[in-house]
C-alpha positions as CSV (number, residue, x, y, z in Angstrom):
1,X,-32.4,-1.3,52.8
2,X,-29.8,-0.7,55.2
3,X,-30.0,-2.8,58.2
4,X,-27.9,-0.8,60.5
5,X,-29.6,2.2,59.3
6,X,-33.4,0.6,60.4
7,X,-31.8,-0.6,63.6
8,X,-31.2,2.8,64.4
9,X,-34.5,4.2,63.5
10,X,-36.3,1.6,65.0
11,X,-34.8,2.3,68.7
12,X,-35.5,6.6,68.1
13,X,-38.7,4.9,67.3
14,X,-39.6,3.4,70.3
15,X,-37.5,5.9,72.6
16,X,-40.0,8.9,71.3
17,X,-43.1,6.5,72.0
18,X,-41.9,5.5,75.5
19,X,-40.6,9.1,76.6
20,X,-44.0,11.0,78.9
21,X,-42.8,14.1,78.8
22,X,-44.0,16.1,75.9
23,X,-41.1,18.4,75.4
24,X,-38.6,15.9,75.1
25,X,-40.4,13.5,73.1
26,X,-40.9,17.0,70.5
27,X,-36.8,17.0,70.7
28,X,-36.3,13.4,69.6
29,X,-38.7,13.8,66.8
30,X,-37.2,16.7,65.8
31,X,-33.8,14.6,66.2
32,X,-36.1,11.9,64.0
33,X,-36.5,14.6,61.0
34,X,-33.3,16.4,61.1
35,X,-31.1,12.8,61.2
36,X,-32.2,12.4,57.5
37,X,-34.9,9.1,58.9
38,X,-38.3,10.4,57.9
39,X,-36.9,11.2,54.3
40,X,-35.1,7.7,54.4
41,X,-38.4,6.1,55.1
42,X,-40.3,8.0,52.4
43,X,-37.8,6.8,49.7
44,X,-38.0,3.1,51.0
45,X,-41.8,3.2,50.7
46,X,-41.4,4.9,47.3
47,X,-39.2,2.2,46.4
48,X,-41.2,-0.5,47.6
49,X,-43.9,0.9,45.3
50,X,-41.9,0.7,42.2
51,X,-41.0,-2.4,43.1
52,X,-44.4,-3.5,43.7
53,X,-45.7,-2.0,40.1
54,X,-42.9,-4.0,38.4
55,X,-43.8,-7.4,40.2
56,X,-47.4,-6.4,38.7
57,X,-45.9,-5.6,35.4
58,X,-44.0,-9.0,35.3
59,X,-47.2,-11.5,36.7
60,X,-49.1,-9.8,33.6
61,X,-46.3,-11.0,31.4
62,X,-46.0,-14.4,32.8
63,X,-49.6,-14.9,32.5
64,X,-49.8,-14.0,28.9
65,X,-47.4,-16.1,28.1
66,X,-48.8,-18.9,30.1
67,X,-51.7,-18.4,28.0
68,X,-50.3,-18.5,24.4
C-alpha cells in the first residue's frame, strides 16, 4: 500500500469527520470519491482478501505436510 497515498486519505478522513457544517463536509466527501480514495480503499481490502485466502491456502499445506 502506498504510504503517502494513506497519509493523505487518512487527513480528508478526519477533516470530513471534524468539519460541523453539513454542506461542506458533503464537498470533501465528494472530493473523497472523485480523488480516486474510496476505489483505492476497495481494491486494498480486495487485496487483503486474497491475500488472506492464500495464507489459508498455505497453513492447509503446511499442516498436511506436518502430518505425513
Amino acid at each position: 500500500m502506498n504510504k503517502e497515498r494513506l497519509e493523505e486519505i487518512k487527513k480528508l478522513r478526519e477533516t470530513i469527520l471534524e468539519e460541523n457544517d453539513y454542506r461542506t463536509r458533503c464537498v470533501l466527501a465528494s472530493v473523497f470519491v472523485s480523488l480516486g480514495y474510496m476505489d483505492y480503499l476497495i481494491k486494498q481490502a480486495e487485496r487483503v482478501q486474497e491475500l488472506e485466502r492464500k495464507i489459508e491456502r498455505y497453513r492447509e499445506s503446511l499442516e498436511f505436510y506436518a502430518n505425513e
